[in-house]
N, C-alpha and C positions, 0 to 999 in steps of 0.2 A: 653207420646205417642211414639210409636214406627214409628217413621219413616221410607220413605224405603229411600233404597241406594245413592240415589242421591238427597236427600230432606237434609238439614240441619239448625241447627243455629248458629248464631256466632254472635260474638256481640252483642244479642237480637237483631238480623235481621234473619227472615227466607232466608233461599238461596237453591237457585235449578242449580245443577249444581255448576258453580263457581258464580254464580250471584243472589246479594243481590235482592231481590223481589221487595224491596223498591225503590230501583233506578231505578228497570226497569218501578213501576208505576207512580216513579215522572216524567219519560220520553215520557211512552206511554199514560200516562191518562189512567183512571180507569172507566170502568171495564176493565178487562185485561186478557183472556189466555195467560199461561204460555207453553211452550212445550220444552222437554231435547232431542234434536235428539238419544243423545246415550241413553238413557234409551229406544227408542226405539226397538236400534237396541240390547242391552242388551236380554230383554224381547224377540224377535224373536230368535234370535241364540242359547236361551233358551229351546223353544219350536222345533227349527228347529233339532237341535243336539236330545233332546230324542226321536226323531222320528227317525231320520237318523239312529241313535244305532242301531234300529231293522230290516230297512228297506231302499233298496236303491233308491226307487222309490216313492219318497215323493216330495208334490206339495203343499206349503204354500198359501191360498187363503186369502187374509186380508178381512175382513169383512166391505167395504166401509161405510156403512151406520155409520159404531162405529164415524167415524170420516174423512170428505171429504174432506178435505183441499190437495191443490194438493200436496203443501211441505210435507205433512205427507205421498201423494201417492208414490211421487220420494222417497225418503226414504226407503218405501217396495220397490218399482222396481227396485231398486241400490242392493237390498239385493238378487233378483230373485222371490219374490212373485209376483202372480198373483191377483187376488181381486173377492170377488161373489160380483154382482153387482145388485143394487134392480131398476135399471130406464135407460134409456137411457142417463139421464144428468153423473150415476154416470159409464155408460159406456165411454163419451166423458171424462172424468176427467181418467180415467184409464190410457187410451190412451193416452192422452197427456201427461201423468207422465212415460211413456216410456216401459207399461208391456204388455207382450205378448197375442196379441190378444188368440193364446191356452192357454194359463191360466187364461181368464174369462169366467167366468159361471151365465148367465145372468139368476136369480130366480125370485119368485116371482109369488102369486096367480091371479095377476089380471092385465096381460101384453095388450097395446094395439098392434094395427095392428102396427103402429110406430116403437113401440118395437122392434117388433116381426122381420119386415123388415129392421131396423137398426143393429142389431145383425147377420143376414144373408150377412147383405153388407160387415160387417165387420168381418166376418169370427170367430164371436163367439159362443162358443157352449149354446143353449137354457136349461135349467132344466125347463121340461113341469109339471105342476099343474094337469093337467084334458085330459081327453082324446077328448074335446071340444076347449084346447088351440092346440092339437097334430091337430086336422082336420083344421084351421087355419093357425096353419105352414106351413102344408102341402100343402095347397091353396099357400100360398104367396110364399114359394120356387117353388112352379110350374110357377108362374109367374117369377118368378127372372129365372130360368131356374139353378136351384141349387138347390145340398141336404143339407138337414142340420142334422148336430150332434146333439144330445141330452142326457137327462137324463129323467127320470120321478124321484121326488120327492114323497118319500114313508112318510106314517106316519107311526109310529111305534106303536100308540095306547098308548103311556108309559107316564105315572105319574110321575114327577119331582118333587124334592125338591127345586122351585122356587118361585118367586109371579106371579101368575096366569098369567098374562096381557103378559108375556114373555116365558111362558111353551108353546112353538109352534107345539110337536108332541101329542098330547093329540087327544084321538079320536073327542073328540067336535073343535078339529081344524080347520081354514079356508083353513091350510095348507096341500096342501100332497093329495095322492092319499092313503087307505086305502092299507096295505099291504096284506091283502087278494083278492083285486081284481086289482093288481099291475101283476100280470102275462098276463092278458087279453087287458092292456094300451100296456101293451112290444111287446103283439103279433100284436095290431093296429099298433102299429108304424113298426114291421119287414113289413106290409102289406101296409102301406104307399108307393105310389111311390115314393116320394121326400121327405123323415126322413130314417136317420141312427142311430139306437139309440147305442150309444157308452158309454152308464156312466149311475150309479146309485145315487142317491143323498137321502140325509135326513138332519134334522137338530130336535134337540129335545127339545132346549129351549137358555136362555140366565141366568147368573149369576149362576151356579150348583157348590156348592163347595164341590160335595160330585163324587168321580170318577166310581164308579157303574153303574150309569146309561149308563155312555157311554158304559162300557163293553157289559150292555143289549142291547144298540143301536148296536154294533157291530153284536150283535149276530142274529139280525132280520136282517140286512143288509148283511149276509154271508148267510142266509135262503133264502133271495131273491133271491141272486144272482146265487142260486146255482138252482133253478127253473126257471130263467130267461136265463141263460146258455144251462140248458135244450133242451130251443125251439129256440136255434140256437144264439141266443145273442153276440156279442163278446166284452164284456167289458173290456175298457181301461183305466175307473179310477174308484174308487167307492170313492166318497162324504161323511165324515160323520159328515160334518158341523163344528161349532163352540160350544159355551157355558159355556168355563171354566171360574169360576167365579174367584174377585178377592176381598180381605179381608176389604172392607169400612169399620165393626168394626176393625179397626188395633189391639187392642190388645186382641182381643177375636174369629174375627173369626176363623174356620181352615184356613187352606194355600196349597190347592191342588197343588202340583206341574207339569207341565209338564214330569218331570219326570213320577210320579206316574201316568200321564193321559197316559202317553204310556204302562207303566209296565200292567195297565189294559185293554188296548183296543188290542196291536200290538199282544199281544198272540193270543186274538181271531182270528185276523183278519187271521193272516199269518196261523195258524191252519187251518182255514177257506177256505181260497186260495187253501192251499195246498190241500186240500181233495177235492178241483172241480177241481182241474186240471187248474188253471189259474192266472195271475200274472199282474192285474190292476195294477195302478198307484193310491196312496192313496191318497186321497184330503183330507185339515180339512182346515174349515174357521176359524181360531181364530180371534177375536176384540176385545173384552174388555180386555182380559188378554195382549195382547201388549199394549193397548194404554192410557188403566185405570189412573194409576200412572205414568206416563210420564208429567202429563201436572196439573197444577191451578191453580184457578180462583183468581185473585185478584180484589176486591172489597174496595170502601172506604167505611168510615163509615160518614153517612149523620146527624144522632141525635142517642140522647140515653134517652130511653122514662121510668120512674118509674112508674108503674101503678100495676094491681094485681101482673104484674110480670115483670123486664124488657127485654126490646127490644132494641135492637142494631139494628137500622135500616139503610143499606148498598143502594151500588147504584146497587148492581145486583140482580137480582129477576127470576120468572122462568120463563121470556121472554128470558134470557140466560142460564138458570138452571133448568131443567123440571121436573128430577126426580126426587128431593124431593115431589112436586106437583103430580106425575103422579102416583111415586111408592109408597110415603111414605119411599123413599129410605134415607139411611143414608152419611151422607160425613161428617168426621172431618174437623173442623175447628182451625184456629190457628191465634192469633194477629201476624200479621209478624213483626210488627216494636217493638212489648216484646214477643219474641220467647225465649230468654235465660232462663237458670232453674230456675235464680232469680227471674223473672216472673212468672214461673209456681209451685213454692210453693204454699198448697193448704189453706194457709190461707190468702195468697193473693186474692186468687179466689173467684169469685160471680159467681153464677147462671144466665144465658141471655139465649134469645130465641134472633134468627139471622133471622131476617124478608126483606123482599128485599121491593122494590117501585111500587110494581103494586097492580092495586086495585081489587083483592084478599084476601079473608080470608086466604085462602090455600097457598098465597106467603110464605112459610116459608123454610127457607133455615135448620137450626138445630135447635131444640127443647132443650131448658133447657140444655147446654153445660155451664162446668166449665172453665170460662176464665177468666185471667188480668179483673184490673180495664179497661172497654172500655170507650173513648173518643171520641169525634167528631174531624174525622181528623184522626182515626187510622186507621189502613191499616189487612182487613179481609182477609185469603188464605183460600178457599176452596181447600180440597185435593180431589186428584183421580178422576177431571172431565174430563179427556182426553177422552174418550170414550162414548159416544150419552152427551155430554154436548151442543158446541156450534151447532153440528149436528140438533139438536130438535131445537135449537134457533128461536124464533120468533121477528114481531116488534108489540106484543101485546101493544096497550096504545100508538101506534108510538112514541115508542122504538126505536131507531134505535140499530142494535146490535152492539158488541163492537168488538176492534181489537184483533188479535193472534201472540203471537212473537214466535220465533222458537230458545233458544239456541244452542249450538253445542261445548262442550270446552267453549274456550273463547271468541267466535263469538255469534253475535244476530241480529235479523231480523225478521221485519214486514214480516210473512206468510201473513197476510189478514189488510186489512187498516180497521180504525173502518167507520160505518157507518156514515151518517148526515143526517139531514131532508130531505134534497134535495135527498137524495137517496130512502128516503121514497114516496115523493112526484114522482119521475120522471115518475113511470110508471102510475098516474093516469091522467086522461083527465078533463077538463071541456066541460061540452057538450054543444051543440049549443044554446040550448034554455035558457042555463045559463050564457051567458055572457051580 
C-alpha cells in the first residue's frame, strides 16, 4: 500500500509522524484519533501556494464541519485561514481558535433567528439561502440597528462525479438559490434597508477527483457576477466553496492536485474578473483535502470470528466512523503492530471483513481486506479519517466517544479527553414522578 508522507513502518509498527501508533494506543486507550499537525499544515501551504501563484488576493476558508476540534481550528488560524461555518456552535469554536471574525462566512439552508442574530453581533458575514432567510436578516439587523454583509448562495444546476448524498449543487438540491433567478435575490437585497450584499457564494459537492467541474463552477459564477455587477453590485469576494477529493483507494484512485485545481479554475476566474471590470477577493473552502490523511483511527481488536467468512471484530464502529455506514465509503486499513513487509507478503495474507461493536448489520468498517494473521489483542489503523470522522461521531448504543491526540514533531497531546458514562448520563434528568 502506498502510504502518504507522513504515515510509515518500522519495525512492524505503524508510525505517523515520529510516533509508533502502538504506544500511543497502549497510552491513550483505544479507540484512538490520531492527528500530525504538520501534515496539516503541509496539505494547506499546498493548496494555499497554487492559489497565490495566480492571484494575490486569496482567502483560505477551512471547512469546519470536515473536522471541529479547536486544536485543529488554532492550527488553521496560526496559518491565516478563516473557516465557513455551518451553526453558531462552529462560529463560537472559530473565534475562540483566534480567526478573523471577516474571514467567516456563516452558510447554511436552514439558519435560525439565533443564528442569524449571533453572526450580526459578531460581525460575521451571512451566505443567505433564499430570499425568505434575506427578509429575516433584514428584520433582525433592523432591530440590532446594523447592516449586514452577505452573499446569496447560487446553485449552479451541475452534475458531479460524486456519491449523491454529497453532490450539493445539483438542481434537486436543498442548497442554493437557482442561478437563474439569482439576479432578482441580489436586487431584494440592494433594496433591503439593512443587507449589503458584498460576496457571491457556491459550493458544488464534496470528494470530486476529477478538476472539471470546478472550471464549470467557475464559469457560472463569473456569469453571475458579471449580471449581478450590472445592477450596481460591488463584490468583494466571490466563494467557490470546497470539494477536492482525496485518494481513499490509495493505489488506484487519481490524485487531483491543488496544483491542477488552480491551473483549472484561476484562468477562468481572472479571465472573468478581467472582462467585468472587477477584482474580488477569491474564497475556496477546502476540508477534506487538508485534513483527510493527517489523522487515524486506532482501534483494538475485541474477537476474530470464522463463519461464512471472517470477522475481525474492533472496538470502533460507526458510532465513531460514519462513512463506511453512510456512504459505503472506502478507508484502508492496516494491522499497526505487523506493519512491516514481512507481514505484508501475500501468502501470509487472509481475507477479513473489519466490523466494529454496534448493533448494526451496516457496522462495517472494510469489506474483505487482505491482511496479516489477525489476533485478539491486535492493534487496527484506519487511514484517512481526519475529515467528517470523529465530526459525525455519535454515542449510538451509549457509546461514549473516544479521545484525539494531536502530534507535532516530537510533541503529543490530548486535543479531546475520551468520553465516560457519566458524560453520557449528565445531561439527562429523572423526572419527578420517577423517583
Amino acid at each position: 500500500m502506498r502510504y502518504p508522507a507522513h504515515i510509515s513502518d518500522k519495525k512492524g509498527h505503524l508510525h505517523i509522524g515520529s510516533h509508533d501508533t502502538t504506544v500511543l494506543a497502549q497510552k491513550y486507550g483505544t479507540p484512538l484519533y490520531v492527528t500530525d499537525e504538520q501534515r496539516i499544515r503541509e496539505n494547506y501551504q499546498l493548496y494555499y501556494d497554487a492559489l497565490t501563484g495566480y492571484y494575490d488576493k486569496v482567502q483560505v476558508l477551512y471547512a469546519a464541519k470536515a473536522n471541529g476540534n479547536l486544536a485543529v481550528l488554532k492550527v488553521f488560524a496560526s496559518l491565516g485561514a478563516g473557516a465557513d461555518i455551518f451553526s453558531t456552535g462552529e462560529l463560537h469554536l472559530a473565534l475562540a481558535a483566534g480567526m478573523n471574525p471577516e474571514h467567516l462566512l456563516f452558510n447554511g439552508s436552514s439558519k435560525t433567528d439565533t443564528d442569524l442574530s449571533t453572526a450580526l453581533d459578531k460581525k460575521i458575514r451571512v451566505s443567505l439561502d433564499s430570499v425568505d432567510e434575506l427578509l429575516q436578516l433584514d428584520a433582525i439587523a433592523e432591530k440590532a440597528g446594523v447592516t449586514a454583509e452577505v452573499s446569496f448562495r447560487v446553485n449552479p444546476a451541475m452534475d458531479v462525479p460524486t456519491h449523491p448524498k454529497i453532490a450539493t449543487g445539483l438542481a434537486t438540491s436543498k442548497f442554493g438559490i437557482p442561478a437563474g433567478e439569482i439576479v432578482s435575490a441580489y436586487q431584494a437585497a440592494m433594496d433591503a434597508e439593512n443587507i449589503l450584499p458584498v460576496g457571491l457564494h457556491c459550493h458544488i459537492g464534496s470528494q470530486i477527483l476529477e478538476v472539471e467541474p470546478f472550471a464549470k463552477e467557475a464559469e457560472v459564477l463569473i456569469s453571475v457576477a458579471r449580471d449581478i455587477t450590472d445592477i450596481g453590485v460591488k463584490l468583494r469576494f466571490m466563494d467557490v466553496g470546497g470539494g477536492l477529493g482525496v485518494p481513499y483507494h490509495r493505489d488506484t484512485d487519481p490524485v487531483p492536485t491543488p496544483a491542477e485545481y488552480a491551473d483549472a479554475v484561476m484562468p477562468v476566474f481572472l479571465d472573468g474578473i478581467s472582462s467585468i471590470g472587477i477584482r474580488p477577493e477569491f474564497w475556496v473552502e477546502p476540508g477534506r483535502y487538508l485534513l483527510a490523511d493527517s489523522t487515524v483511527l486506532l482501534s483494538r481488536v475485541n474477537s476474530v470470528k470464522r463463519s461464512h467468512k471472517t470477522f475481525v471484530n474492533v472496538d470502533a464502529g460507526f458510532n465513531l466512523l460514519l462513512r463506511p455506514a453512510m456512504y459505503d465509503s472506502y478507508h484502508e486499513v492496516v494491522v499497526a503492530n505487523k506493519a512491516g513487509p514481512e507481514d505484508s507478503k501475500e501468502d501470509k495474507r487472509e481475507v477479513v471483513t473489519v466490523t466494529g461493536p454496534i448493533c448494526e448489520t451496516g457496522d462495517i468498517i472494510a469489506h474483505d481486506r487482505l491482511l496479516p494473521p489477525v489476533e485478539s489483542g491486535d492493534l487496527i489503523a484506519i487511514l484517512d479519517t481526519g475529515a467528517y470522522g470523529f465530526s459525525m461521531s455519535s454515542q449510538y448504543n451509549s457509546r461514549p466517544r473516544c479521545a484525539e491526540v494531536m502530534v507535532n514533531d516530537s510533541l503529543e497531546g490530548l486535543m479531546r479527553r475520551a468520553e465516560s458514562i457519566i458524560d453520557i448520563k449528565q445531561t439527562m434528568n429523572t423526572l419527578p414522578w420517577q423517583k
